[in-house]
C-alpha positions in Angstrom: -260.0 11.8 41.7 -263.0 9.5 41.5 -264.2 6.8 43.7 -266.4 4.5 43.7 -268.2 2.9 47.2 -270.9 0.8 47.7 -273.4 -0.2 45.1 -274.1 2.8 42.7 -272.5 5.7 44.3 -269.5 7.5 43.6 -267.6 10.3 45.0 -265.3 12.7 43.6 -262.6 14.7 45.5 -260.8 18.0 43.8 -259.0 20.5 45.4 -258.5 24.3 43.9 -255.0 26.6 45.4 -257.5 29.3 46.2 -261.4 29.0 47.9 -263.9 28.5 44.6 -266.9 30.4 44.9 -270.0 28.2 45.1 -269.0 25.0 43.3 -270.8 22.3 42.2 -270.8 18.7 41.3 -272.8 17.8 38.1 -274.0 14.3 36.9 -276.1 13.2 33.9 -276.8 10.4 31.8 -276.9 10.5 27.8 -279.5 12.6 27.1 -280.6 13.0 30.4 -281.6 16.2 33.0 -278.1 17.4 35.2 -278.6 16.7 39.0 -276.1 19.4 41.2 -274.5 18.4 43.6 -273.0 21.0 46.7 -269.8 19.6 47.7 -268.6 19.3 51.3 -265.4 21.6 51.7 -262.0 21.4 53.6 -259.1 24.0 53.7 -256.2 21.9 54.6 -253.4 25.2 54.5 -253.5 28.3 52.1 -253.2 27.4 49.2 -254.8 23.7 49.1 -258.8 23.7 49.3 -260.4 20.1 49.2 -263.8 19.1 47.6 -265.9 16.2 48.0 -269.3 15.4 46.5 -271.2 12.6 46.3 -273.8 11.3 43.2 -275.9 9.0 42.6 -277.9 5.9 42.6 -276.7 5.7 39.7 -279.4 2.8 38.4 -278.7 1.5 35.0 -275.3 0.5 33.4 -275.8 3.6 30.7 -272.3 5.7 30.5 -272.0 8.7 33.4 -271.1 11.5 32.7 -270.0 14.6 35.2 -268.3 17.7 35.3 -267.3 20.7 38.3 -267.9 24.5 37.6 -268.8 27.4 39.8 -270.3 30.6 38.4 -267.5 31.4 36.4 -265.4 28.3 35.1 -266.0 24.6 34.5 -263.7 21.7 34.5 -264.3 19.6 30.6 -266.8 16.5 30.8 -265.6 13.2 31.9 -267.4 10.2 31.5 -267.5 6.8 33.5 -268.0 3.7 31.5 -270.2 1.0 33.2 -270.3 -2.5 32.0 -273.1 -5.2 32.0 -272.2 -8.6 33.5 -272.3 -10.0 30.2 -269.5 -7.8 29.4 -265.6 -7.5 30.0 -265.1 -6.0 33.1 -261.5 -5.4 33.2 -260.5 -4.3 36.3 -256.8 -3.3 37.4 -255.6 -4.6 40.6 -252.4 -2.1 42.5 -251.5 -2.1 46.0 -248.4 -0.4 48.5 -247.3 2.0 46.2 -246.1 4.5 49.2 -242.8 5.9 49.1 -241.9 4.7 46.3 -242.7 6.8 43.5 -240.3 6.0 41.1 -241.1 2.5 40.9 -244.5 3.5 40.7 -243.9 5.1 38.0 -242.4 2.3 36.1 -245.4 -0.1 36.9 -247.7 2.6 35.3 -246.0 2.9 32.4 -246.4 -0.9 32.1 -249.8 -0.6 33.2 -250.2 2.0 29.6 -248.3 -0.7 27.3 -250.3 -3.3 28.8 -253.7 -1.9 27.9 -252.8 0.5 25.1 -253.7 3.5 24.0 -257.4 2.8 23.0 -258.3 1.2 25.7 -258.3 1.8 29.7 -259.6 -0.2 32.4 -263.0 0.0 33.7 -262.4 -0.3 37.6 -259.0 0.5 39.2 -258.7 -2.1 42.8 -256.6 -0.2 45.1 -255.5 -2.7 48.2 -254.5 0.2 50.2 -251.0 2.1 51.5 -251.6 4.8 48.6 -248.8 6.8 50.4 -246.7 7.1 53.6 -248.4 9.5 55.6 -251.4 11.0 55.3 -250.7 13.9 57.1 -248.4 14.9 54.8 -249.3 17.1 51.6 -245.6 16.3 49.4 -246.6 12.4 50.6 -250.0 13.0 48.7 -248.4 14.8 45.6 -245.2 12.8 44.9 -246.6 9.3 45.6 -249.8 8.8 44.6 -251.2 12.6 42.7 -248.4 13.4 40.6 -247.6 9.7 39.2 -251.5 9.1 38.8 -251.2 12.6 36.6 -248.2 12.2 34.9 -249.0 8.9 33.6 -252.5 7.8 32.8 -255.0 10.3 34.4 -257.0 7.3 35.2 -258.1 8.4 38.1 -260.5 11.4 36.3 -262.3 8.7 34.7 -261.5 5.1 36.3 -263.4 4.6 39.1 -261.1 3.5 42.2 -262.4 0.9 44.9 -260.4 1.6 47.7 -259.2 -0.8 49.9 -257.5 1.2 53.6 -254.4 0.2 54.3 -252.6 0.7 57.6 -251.1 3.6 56.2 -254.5 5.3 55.1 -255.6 5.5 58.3 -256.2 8.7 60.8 -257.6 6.2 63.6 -258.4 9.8 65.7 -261.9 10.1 64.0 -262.6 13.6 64.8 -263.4 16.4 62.3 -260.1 17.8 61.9 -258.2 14.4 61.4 -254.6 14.2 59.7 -256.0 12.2 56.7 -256.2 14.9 54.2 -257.7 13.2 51.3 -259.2 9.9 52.6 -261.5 10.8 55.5 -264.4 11.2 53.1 -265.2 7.2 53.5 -267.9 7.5 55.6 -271.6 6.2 56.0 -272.3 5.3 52.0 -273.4 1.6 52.3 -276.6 2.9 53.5 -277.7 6.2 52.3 -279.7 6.8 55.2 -276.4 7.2 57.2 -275.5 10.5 55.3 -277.8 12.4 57.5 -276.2 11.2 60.8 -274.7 14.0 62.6 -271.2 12.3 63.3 -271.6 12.0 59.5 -272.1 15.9 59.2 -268.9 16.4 62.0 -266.6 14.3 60.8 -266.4 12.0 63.7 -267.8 9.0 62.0 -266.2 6.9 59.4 -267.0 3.3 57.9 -264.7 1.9 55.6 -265.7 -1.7 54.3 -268.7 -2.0 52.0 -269.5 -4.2 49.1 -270.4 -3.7 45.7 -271.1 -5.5 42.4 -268.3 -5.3 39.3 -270.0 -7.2 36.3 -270.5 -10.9 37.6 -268.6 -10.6 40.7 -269.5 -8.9 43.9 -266.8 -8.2 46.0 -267.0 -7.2 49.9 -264.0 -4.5 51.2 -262.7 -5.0 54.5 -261.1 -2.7 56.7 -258.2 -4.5 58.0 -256.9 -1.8 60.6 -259.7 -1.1 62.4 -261.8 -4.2 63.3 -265.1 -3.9 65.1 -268.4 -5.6 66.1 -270.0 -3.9 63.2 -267.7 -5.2 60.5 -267.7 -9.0 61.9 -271.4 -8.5 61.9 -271.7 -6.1 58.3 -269.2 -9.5 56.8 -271.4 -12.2 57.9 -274.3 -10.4 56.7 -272.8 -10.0 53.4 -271.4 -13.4 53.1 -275.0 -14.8 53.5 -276.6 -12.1 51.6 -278.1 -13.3 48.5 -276.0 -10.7 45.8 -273.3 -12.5 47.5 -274.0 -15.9 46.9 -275.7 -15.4 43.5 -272.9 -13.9 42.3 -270.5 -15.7 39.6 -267.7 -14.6 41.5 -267.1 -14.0 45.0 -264.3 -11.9 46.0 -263.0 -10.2 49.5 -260.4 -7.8 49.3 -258.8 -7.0 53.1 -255.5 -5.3 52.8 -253.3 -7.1 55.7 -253.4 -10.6 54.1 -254.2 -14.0 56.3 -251.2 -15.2 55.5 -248.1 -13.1 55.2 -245.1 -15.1 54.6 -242.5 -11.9 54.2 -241.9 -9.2 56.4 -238.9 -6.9 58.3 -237.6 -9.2 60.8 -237.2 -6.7 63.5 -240.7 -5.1 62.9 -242.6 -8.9 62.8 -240.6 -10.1 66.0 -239.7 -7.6 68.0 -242.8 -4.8 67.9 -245.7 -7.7 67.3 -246.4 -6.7 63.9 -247.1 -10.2 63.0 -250.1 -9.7 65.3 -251.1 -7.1 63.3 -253.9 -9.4 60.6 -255.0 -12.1 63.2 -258.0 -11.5 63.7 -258.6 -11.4 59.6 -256.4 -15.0 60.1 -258.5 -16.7 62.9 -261.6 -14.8 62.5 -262.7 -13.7 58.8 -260.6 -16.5 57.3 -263.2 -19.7 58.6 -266.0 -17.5 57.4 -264.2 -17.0 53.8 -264.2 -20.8 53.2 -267.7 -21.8 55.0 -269.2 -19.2 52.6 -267.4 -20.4 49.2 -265.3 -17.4 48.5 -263.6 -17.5 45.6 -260.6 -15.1 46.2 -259.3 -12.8 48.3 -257.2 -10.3 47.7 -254.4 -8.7 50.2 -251.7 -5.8 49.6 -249.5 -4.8 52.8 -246.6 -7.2 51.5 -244.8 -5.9 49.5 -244.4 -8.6 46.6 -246.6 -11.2 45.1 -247.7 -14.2 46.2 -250.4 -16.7 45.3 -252.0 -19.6 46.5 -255.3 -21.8 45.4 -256.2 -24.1 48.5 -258.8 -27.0 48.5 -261.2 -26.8 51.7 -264.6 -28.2 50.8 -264.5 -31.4 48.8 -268.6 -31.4 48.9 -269.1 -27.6 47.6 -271.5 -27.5 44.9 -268.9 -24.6 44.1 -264.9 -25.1 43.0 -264.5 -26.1 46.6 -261.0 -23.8 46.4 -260.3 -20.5 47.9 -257.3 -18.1 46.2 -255.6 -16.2 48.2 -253.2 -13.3 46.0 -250.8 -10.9 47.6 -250.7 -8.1 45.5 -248.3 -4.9 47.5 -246.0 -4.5 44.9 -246.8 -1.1 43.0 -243.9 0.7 43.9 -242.8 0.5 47.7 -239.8 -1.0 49.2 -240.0 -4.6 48.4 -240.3 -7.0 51.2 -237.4 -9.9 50.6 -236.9 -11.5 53.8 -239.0 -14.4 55.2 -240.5 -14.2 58.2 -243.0 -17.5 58.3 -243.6 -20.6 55.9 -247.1 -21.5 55.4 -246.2 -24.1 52.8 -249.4 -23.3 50.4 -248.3 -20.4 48.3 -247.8 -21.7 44.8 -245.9 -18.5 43.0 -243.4 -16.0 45.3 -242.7 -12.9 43.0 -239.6 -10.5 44.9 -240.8 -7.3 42.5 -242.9 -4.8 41.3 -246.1 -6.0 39.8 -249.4 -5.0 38.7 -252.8 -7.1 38.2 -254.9 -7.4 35.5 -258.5 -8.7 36.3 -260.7 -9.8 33.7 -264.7 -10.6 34.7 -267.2 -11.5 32.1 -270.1 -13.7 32.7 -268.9 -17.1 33.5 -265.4 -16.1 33.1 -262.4 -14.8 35.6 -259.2 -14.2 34.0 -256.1 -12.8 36.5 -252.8 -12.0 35.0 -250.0 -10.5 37.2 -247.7 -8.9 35.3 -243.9 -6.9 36.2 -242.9 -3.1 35.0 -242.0 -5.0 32.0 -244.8 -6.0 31.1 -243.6 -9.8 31.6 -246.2 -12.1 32.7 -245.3 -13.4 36.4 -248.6 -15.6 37.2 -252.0 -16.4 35.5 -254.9 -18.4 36.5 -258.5 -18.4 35.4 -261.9 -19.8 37.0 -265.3 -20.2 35.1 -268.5 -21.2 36.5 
């Protein structure tokens, strides 16, 4: 599976039912010299060994191309498309498809009708809660592996942007962590942290980054685990100049600032409506000082959207979008728990996003398993 973090790196993880020899990771442009890469390895049981490398800067917006052999086999060349800003970045936008993977099936077949057979998307915006427990190999294969497979194989040459959910997490930290397949999101906003040693051990792990797709730069927030660090690593990006130059600017958090539907029992009763305050009280103000355009939640599982004004003397729009996107295949979340009288489309099903950015132009369409549109909107600068 491939993954993108931070400006110009990706990271691949495979896995192999028995230990692999000496692998390695190769990358290349067209008509360009290989670079190797040594993977970092993890035997999770028997008969399931996980690789992880890392490539890149990768510096120019020429197509990628990478492979994985060891001495004796070699996996068949994929290649990763990379778009200019003048051109269509189509990006698709899923979320909270855990324990659900028959639904999630369903919205990946509309997701193939929708694009067609020629074409693909160019980024895939994960918003977190890939599957139930990350502890758990079946939760791995049946919700998120097997689907992904089955029905678009995407994920071989898609780049994913992976927002953590509060099921993704293995808050522990240490080398030998539950998370089987997402603890390799460490230390990549600044390359000089690969070579700290809680890097090497496991024991450190940094989640939110920011990145550039086309015109748009968009900063990913870790919504379980707040810190010093991140408040700091947000207000530093907010100000940053890629940030404000930026046609587009987009922050994707997966507990939303305003959740509107939730189990009863769970929001009243165990404080799980406590759960995204700090993204409500604290992030939130710095969203709309700094002229974000839109930010983008999962966690609730349906779809919701709502375009508030806040700054009347912006040079800018002066209106932030907030879109609720958790409806890729888990239980759907039908019972209100609050009303914060500003979303302006409630969708009770399964959904996917389609995100357009080209140049001076933002297109969003949310669409059903169907293929039905459910919402559209578009901003241009």
């Amino acid at each position: 599976m491939l993954f993108e973090h931070g400006d110009n790196y990706y990271y691949v993880v495979w896995e192999t039912s028995c230990t692999s020899g000496a692998p390695l990771l190769e990358w290349w442009y067209d008509d360009a010299s290989r670079h190797s890469i040594e993977p970092w390895y993890r035997k999770i049981d028997d008969t399931h060994h996980r690789y992880t490398a890392i490539f890149g800067p990768v510096v120019n917006t020429s197509h990628v191309h990478y492979k994985v052999n060891n001495y004796r086999l070699s996996t068949k060349q994929y290649t990763i498309v990379r778009r200019g800003e003048a051109e269509l970045n189509r990006v698709l936008v899923i979320a909270d498809n855990q324990n659900g993977p028959t639904e999630f099936r369903k919205v990946l077949t509309g997701i193939q009708q929708y694009y067609g057979a020629s074409s693909k998307p160019d980024t895939i915006l994960h918003v977190g809660d890939a599957v139930q427990n990350v502890g758990s190999l079946s939760n791995w294969q049946r919700q998120l592996f097997a689907p992904m497979e089955d029905k678009s194989g995407l994920h071989h040459t898609t780049p994913t942007l992976f927002v953590p959910g509060n099921h993704d997490h293995d808050k522990r930290r240490v080398p030998s962590n539950r998370n089987l397949y997402m603890d390799m999101y460490h230390g990549l906003y600044n390359t000089d942290e690969l070579g700290k040693a809680a890097v090497i051990n496991g024991s450190y792990h940094r989640f939110f980054h920011s990145l550039s797709v086309g015109s748009a730069r968009i900063i990913v927030l870790d919504a379980e685990c707040p810190s010093e660090e991140e408040s700091e690593f947000l207000e530093r990006e907010l100000q940053s100049l890629e940030f404000q130059s930026a046609h587009f600017r987009i922050v994707t958090v997966h507990i939303p600032p305003y959740i509107e539907f939730w189990d009863p029992y769970g929001w009243n009763k165990k404080n799980e409506k406590h759960w995204g305050e700090h993204i409500r009280l604290e992030y939130d103000p710095l969203f709309r000082k700094h002229n974000v355009d839109l930010v983008i939640s999962g966690h609730q599982h349906n779809y919701q959207r709502s375009t508030v004004r806040h700054n009347t003397n912006s040079a800018r729009s002066g209106t932030i979008t907030y879109a609720i996107v958790g409806g890729a295949g888990g239980k759907l979340d039908l019972e209100r728990v609050e009303d914060w009288n500003m979303y302006n489309v409630t969708y009770l099903n399964h959904h996917f996003v389609a995100l357009d950015i080209k140049d001076r132009s933002l297109s969003w369409t949310a669409l059903n398993s169907a293929g039905t549109v459910i919402d559209h909107f578009a901003l241009q600068r």
